[in-house]
ZAMARGU-4260 file (C-alpha; in steps of 0.2 Angstrom, whole numbers, plus 5000, padded with zeros to 4 digits):
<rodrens>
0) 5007/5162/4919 | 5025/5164/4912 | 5027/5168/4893 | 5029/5153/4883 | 5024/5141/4898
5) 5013/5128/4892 | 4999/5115/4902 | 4992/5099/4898 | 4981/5093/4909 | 4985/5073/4910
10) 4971/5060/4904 | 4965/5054/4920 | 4948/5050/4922 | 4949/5044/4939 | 4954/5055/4955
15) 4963/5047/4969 | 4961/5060/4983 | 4966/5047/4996 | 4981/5044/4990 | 4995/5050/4999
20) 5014/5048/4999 | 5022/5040/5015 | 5038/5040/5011 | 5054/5045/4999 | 5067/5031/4997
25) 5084/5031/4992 | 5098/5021/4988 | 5114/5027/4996 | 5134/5025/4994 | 5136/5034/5012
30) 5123/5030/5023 | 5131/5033/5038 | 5136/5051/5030 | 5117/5052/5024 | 5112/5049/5042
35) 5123/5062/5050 | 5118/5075/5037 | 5101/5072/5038 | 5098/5071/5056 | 5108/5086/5058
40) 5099/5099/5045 | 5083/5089/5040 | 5072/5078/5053 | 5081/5077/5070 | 5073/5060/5074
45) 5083/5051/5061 | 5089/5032/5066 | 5099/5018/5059 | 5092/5004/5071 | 5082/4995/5059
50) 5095/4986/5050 | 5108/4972/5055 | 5124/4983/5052 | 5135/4970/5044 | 5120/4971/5031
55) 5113/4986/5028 | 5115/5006/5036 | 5094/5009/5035 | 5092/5028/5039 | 5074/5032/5042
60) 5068/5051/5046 | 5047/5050/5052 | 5049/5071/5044 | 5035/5080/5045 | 5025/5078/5029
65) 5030/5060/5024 | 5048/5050/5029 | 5064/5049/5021 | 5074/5033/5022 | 5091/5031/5015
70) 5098/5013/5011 | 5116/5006/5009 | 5115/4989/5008 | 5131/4978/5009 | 5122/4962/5003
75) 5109/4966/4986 | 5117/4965/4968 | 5121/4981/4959 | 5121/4974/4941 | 5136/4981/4932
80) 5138/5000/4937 | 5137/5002/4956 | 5127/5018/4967 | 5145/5024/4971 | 5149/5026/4952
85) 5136/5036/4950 | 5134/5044/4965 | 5151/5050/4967 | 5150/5055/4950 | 5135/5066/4954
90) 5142/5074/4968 | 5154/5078/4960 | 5145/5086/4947 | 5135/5094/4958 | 5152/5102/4968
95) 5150/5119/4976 | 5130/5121/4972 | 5134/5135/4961 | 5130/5131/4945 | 5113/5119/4943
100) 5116/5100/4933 | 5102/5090/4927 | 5104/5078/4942 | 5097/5093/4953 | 5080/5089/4950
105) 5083/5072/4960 | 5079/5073/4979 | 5067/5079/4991 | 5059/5097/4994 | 5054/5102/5012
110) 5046/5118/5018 | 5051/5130/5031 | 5040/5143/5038 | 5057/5155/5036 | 5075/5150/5031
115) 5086/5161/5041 | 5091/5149/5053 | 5094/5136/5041 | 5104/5149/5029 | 5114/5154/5045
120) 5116/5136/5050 | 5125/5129/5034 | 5134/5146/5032 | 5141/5143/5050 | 5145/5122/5045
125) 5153/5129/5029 | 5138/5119/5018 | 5138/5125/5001 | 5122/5130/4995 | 5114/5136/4979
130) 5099/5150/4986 | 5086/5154/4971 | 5069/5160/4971 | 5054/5161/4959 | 5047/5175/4951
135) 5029/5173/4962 | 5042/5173/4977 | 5046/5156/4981 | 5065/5156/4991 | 5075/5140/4989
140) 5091/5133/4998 | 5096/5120/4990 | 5110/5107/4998 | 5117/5091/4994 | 5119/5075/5005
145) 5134/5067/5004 | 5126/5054/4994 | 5123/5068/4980 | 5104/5068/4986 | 5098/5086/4982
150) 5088/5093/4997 | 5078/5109/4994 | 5070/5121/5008 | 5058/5132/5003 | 5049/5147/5010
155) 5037/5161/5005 | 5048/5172/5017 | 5064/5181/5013 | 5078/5175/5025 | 5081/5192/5036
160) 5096/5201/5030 | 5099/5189/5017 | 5088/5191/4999 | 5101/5196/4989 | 5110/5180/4990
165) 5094/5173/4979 | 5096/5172/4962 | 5080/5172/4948 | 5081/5154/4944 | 5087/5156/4927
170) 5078/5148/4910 | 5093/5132/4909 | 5086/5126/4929 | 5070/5125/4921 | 5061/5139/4934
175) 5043/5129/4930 | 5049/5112/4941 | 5052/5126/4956 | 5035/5134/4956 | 5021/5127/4970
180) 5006/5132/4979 | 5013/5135/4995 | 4997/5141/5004 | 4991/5126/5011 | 5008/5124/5021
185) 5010/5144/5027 | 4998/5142/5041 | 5008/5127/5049 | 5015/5132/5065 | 5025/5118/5070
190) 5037/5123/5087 | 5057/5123/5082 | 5067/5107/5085 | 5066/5100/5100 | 5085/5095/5098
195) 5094/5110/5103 | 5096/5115/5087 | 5084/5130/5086 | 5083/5125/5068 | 5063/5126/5063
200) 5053/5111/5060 | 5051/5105/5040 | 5037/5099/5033 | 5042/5086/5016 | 5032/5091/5002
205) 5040/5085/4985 | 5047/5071/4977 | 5060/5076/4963 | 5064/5065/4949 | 5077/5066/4937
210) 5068/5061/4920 | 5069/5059/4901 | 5057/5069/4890 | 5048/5050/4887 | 5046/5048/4905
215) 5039/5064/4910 | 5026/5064/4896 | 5021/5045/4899 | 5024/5044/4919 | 5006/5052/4924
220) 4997/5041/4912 | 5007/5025/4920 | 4999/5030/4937 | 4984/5033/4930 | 4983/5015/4921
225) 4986/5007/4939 | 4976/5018/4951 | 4991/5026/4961 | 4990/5043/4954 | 4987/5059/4965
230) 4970/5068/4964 | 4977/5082/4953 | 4989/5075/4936 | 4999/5090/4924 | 5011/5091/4910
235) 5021/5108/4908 | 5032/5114/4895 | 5043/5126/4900 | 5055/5131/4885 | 5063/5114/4882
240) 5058/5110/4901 | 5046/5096/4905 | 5037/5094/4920 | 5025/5081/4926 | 5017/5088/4939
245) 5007/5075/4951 | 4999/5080/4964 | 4994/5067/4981 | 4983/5071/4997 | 5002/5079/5006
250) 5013/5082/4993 | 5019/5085/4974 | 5027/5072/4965 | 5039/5079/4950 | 5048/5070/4936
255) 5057/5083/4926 | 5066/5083/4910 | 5078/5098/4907 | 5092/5097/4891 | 5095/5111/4895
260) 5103/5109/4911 | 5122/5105/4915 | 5126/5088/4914 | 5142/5077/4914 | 5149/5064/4904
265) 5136/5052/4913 | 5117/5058/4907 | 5100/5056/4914 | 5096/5046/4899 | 5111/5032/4902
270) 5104/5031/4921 | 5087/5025/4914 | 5094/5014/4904 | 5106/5008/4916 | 5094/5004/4931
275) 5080/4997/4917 | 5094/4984/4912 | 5097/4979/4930 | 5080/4980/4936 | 5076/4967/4920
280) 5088/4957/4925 | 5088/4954/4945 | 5068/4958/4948 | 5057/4946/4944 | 5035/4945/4944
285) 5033/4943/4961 | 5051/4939/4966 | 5070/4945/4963 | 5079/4962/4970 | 5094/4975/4967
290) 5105/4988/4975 | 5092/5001/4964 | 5075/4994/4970 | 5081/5004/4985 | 5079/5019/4975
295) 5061/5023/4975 | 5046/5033/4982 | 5030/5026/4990 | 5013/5029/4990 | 5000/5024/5003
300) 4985/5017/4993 | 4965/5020/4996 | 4960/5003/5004 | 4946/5006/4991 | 4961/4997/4978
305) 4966/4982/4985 | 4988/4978/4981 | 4983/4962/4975 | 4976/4970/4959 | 4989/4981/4957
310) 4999/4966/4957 | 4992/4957/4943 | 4990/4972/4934 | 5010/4973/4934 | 5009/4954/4933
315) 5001/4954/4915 | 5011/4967/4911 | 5026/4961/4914 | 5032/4972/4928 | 5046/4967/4940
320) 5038/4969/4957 | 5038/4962/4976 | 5028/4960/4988 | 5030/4959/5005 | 5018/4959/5021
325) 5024/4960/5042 | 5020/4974/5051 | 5016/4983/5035 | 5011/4978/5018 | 5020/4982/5004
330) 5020/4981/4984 | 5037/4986/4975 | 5038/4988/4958 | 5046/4993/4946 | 5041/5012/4939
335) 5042/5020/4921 | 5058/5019/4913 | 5069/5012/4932 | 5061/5021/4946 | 5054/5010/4957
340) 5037/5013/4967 | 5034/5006/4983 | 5015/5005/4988 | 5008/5001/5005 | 4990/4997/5007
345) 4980/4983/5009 | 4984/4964/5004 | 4968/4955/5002 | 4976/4937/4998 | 4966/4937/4984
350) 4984/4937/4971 | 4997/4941/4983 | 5001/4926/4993 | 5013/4917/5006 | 5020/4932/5008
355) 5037/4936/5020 | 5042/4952/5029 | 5057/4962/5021 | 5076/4954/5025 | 5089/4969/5023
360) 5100/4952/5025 | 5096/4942/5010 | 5100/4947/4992 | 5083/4943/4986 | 5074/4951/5003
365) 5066/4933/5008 | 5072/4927/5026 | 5076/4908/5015 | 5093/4916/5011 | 5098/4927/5025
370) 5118/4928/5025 | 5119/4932/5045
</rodrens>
């Protein structure tokens, strides 16, 4: 263990083992952008089908590992400061991928049996890229969508030819949150892209989340207090780093806090406070939506806890949530400090009731108030 590094195992009593994570959501400012990039260089079965284009652009990717969808929706309210504020403002911050911002830490990381092909691909597409690696050997490319969505590709492997272009990640990009047991994915042996892109096959494995030092010491213990955590829970301290560590049945789920990184004239404490206003304001208990409940990750809960009492749970609480049930059933709430959490599992009627499938059309997501 690094010098200085410092574990807290989280107060969790309960292990989750079938909890899993089924997806990794995002609210987007260029979803048709999002779509391009992301079917090109990420999961080449991407689609925007599933939405009425005058309402919403609704990419999903099936990836390996769990999907990622990406959501602009030309109908929900924003509340005051709009996804393309921010996001533009992010992307900018982020700019060439040389020089790593606290917003980094929010996106999606995916695993690559070798990086080669994807180094050669974005050198060849003039993608800029930020290439790191750990000090236990863990190579990273890191990329941004063109929603400012940071999407990392790690490998045990050195890219042929190419491991001097990776950097140490240094102490200000917090090198704890880019540590991971990679063994249980290296003996995947998923066939290339079927595409034509000979690019390989990527398996999603994390969930990155741009947090304050409150939130990543409080989120494991929010979980834990509604019986969606992972099977494993951790704090690290890594210098001024913190990083909540989470662990689910496919995947790690991160919320990291690093002062030390870059960050702009907009922080990652003003965007918790900005989507906890508007959540507050447009989500109700059991009704109500904005632009940023789009922004969330999901779990897929053990059928042993029912949705219902996660429901009532929030409910008592005071927790903005949503439920919906079609094909699927779905809880949506909102998470520590803004984030929201989607969970789909099983709605026994036993709370959640007369419930509707999801409307990309309405501003409140019930079919009542479709605007097409």
């Amino acid at each position: 263990m690094k010098a200085g590094l410092l574990v807290a195992a989280a107060l969790a009593p309960m292990v989750h083992g079938a909890n899993k994570i089924n997806k990794h959501t995002y609210a987007s400012n260029d979803g048709k952008g999002d779509f391009d990039f992301v079917k090109t260089y990420f999961c080449s079965d991407a689609d925007i089908k599933s939405a009425n284009v005058k309402c919403a652009v609704d990419m999903k990717a099936s990836c390996s590992g769990f999907s990622v969808h990406m959501v602009q929706s030309f109908v929900t309210d924003p509340g005051d400061e709009t996804p393309d504020e921010w996001f533009s403002y992010m992307h900018t911050l982020h700019g060439d991928m040389t020089t790593w911002d606290q917003f980094m830490h929010f996106g999606t990381t995916f695993h690559a049996s070798d990086l080669s092909k994807h180094l050669a691909k974005f050198q060849s597409d003039s993608v800029p890229f930020m290439a790191r690696k750990t000090s236990s050997g863990i190579y990273s490319l890191i990329v941004q969508t063109p929603s400012a969505k940071t999407f990392e590709i790690v490998s045990n492997s050195a890219p042929s030819g190419s491991a001097s272009l990776f950097k140490t990640w240094a102490d200000s990009e917090c090198p704890a949150s880019h540590e991971r047991d990679l063994s249980k994915f290296a003996s995947l042996d998923l066939p290339d892209r079927s595409d034509g892109s000979a690019l390989p096959t990527l398996t999603a494995i994390g969930i990155n989340i741009a947090a304050t030092d409150e939130t990543a010491q409080g989120i494991n213990a929010w979980l834990e207090k509604y019986n969606i955590g992972g099977k494993k829970s951790e704090v690290i301290k890594d210098g001024s780093c913190t990083v909540a560590s989470s662990t689910y049945k496919n995947a790690d789920v991160r919320y990291v806090s690093n002062p030390a990184g870059r960050v702009g004239k907009k922080t990652v404490k003003q965007y918790e406070e900005m989507l906890m206003k508007v959540h507050g304001d447009k989500v109700g208990l059991g009704s109500g939506w904005d632009k940023w409940m789009d922004n969330h990750w999901c779990i897929g809960v053990d059928h042993s806890v029912s949705l219902d009492s996660v429901a009532k749970l929030w409910h008592k609480d005071g927790i903005g949530y949503h439920a919906h049930k079609s094909k699927a059933s779905s809880l949506r709430g909102v998470g520590l400090r803004g984030e929201s959490i989607e969970l789909n599992g099983n709605i026994d009627g036993s709370y959640l009731k007369h419930l509707d499938g999801f409307d990309f059309c309405t501003a409140s997501t019930e079919k009542t108030y479709s605007v097409v």
